[in-house]
C-alpha positions in Angstrom: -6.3 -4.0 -46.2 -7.9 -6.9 -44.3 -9.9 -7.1 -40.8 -9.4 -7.9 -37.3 -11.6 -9.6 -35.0 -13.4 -7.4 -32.4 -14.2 -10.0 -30.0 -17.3 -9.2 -28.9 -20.1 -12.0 -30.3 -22.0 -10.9 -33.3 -20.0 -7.7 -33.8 -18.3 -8.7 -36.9 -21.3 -10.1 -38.8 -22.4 -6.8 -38.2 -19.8 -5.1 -39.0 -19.2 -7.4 -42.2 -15.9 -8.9 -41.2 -14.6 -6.8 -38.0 -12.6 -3.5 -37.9 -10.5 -3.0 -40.8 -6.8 -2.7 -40.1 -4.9 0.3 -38.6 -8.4 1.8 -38.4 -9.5 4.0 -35.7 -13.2 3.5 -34.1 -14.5 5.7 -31.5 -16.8 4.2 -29.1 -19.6 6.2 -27.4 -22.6 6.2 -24.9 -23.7 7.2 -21.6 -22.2 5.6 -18.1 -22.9 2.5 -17.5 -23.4 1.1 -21.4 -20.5 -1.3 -21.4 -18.0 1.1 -23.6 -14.9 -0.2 -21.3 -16.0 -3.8 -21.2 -16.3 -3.8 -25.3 -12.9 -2.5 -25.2 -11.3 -5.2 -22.8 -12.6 -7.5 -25.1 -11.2 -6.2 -28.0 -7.7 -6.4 -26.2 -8.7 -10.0 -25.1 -8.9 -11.0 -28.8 -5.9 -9.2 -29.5 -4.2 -11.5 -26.5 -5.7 -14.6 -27.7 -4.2 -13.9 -31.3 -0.5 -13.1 -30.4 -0.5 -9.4 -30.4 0.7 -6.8 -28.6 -1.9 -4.9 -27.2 -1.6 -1.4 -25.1 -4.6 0.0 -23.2 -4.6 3.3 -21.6 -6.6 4.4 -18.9 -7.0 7.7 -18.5 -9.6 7.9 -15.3 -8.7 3.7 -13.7 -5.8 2.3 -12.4 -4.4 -0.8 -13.5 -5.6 -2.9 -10.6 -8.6 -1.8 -11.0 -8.7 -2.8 -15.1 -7.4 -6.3 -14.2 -9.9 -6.8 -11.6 -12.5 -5.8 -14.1 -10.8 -8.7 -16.3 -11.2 -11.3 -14.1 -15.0 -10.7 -13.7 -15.4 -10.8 -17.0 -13.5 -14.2 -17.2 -10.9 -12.6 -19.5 -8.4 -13.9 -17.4 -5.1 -14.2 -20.0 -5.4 -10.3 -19.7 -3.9 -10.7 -16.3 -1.1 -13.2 -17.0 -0.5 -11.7 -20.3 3.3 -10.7 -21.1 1.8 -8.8 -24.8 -0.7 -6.8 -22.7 0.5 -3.0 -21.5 -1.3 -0.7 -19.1 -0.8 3.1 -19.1 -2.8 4.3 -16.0 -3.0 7.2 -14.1 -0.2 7.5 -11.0 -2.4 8.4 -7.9 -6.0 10.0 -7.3 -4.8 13.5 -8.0 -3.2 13.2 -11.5 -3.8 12.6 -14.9 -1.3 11.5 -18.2 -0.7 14.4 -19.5 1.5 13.6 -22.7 1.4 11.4 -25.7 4.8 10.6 -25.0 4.5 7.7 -23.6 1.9 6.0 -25.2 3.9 6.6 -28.5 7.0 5.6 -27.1 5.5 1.8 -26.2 3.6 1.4 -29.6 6.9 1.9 -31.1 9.1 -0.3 -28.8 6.0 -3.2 -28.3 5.1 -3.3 -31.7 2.1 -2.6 -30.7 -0.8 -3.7 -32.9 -4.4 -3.1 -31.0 -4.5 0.3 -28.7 -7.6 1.0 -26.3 -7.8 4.6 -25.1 -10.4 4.8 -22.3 -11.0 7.6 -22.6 -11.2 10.4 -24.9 -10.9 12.6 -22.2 -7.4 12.1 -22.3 -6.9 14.8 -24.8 -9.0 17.3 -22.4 -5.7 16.7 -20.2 -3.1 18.4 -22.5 -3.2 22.6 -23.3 -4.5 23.3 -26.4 -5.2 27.1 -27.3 -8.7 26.4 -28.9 -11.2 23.3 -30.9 -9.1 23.4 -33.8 -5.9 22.9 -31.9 -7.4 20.4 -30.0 -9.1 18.6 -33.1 -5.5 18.9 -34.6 -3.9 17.0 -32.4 -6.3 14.2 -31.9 -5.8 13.5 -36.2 -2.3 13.9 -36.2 -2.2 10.9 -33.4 -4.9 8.9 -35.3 -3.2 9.6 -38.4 0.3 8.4 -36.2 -1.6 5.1 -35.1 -2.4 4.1 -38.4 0.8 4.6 -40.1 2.1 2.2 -37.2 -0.3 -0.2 -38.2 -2.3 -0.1 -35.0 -5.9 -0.5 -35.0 -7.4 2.0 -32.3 -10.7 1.8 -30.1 -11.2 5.2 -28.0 -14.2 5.9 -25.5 -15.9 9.1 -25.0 -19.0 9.6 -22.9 -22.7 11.0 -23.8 -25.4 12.5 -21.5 -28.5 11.0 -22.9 -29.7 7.4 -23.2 -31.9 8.8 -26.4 -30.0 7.4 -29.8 -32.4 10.2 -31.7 -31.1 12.6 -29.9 -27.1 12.4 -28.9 -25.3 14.5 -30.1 -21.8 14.6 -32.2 -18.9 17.0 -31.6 -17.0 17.6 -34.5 -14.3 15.3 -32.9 -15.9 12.2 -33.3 -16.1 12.3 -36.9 -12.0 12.2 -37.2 -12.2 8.6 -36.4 -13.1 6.1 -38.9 -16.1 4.6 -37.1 -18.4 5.6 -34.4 -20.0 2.9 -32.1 -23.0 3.9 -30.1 -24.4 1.7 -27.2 -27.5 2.8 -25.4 -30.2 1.5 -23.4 -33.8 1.5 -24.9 -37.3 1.4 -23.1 -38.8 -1.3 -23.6 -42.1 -1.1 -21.5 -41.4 -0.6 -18.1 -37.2 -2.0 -18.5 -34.8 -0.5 -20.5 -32.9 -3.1 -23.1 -29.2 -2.5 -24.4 -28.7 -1.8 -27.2 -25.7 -1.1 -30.1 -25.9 0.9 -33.5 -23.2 1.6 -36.1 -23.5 5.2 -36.8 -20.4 5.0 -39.4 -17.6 3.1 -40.2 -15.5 4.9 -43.6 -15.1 2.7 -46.6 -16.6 -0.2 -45.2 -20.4 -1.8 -45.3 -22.1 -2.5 -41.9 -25.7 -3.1 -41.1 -27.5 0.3 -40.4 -30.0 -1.0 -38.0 -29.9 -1.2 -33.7 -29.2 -4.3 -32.6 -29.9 -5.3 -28.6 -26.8 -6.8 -26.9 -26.4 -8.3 -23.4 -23.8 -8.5 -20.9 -22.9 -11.5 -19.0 -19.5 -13.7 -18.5 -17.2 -13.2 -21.2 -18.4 -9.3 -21.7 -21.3 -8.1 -24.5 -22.8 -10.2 -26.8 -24.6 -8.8 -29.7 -27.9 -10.6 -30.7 -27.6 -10.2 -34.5 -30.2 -12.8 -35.1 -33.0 -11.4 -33.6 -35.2 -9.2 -34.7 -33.2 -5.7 -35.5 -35.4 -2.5 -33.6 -36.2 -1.1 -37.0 -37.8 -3.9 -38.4 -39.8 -4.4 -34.9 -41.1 -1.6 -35.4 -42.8 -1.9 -38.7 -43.7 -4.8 -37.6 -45.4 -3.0 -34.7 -47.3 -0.3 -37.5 -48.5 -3.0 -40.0 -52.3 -3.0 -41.1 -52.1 -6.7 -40.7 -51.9 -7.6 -37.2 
């Protein structure tokens, strides 16, 4: 099983190659840490390669996600023939079946989905967690056996990486993705860590990022948070 190419700058040196194929990654944080703009990039590399790509919004409409595009100068998203939007219909509504989704990864030949977000699955009745968590693998596990490679979003309510917390859901997917925002004396800096990512090495430490044209960028080369602060502690300053 090979890799695909995130798109986002310094994520695959990090990741030691990119995601691996029909993987599922789940990608987490609080508002406003760039989890959707991570994900339109990983579409836009999808685009740029041939594929077929399918994003589903489950909170944006598609104008909206296009607009968003051209911001971020990922403009062949908006001309793109191989690039599918599920959104929701009008203000009042949700998606409130798989049917569709699966229907288009089948038909499209779909090989990069974007689920934005996880919340999707808080749409559809389930009697209790394990119901719920049952149906969440059973569609990873369907993804994968299509040969798609999934990104999903879910959302956090702290900024502090020591102390989010991880439902039991998030450890179904194959890789977790957190991005955060760290003080840094009186600013906060963004920042991205690996938490996991099965069967497959990746650096362990947080890495800042920045966000400008053309979406995230990692900054592999500097100085990884961990080692700043040993750095910080040494007896020989």
């Amino acid at each position: 099983m090979g890799f695909i190419k995130s798109g986002i700058k310094g994520l695959d040196n990090i990741l030691k190659g990119g995601f691996k194929e029909k993987s599922s990654v789940l990608i987490t944080g609080a508002p406003g840490t760039g989890k959707s703009i991570l994900c339109l990039q990983y579409a836009y590399e999808g685009i740029k390669n041939n594929e077929s790509v399918l994003f589903v919004a489950t909170e944006e409409f598609k104008d909206s996600i296009l607009d968003y595009a051209k911001t971020l100068g990922l403009n062949e998203l908006l001309t793109s023939k191989n690039f599918y939007i599920i959104e929701r219909t009008d203000t009042k509504s949700q998606i409130r079946t798989l049917t569709d989704p699966i229907k288009l990864v089948k038909q499209k030949k779909i090989k990069r989905l974007v689920f934005d977000s996880i919340t999707f699955f808080d749409y559809l009745y389930f009697k209790n967690e394990i119901e719920y968590r049952t149906a969440l693998l059973d569609f990873l596990a369907q993804m994968k056996e299509a040969g798609v490679t999934t990104l999903m979003t879910s959302q956090k309510n702290t900024l502090d990486i020591d102390k989010i917390k991880y439902p039991v859901q998030d450890f179904l997917f194959d890789g977790v993705i957190v991005l955060t925002r760290i003080r840094k004396g009186s600013s906060f800096e963004r920042v991205i860590h690996i938490t996991k990512m099965r069967g497959q090495d990746h650096s362990l430490d947080i890495f800042p990022i920045s966000i400008g044209k053309g979406g995230i960028e990692i900054h592999n080369n500097e100085l990884p948070f961990s080692l700043i602060e040993k750095d910080e502690n040494s007896d020989f300053k």
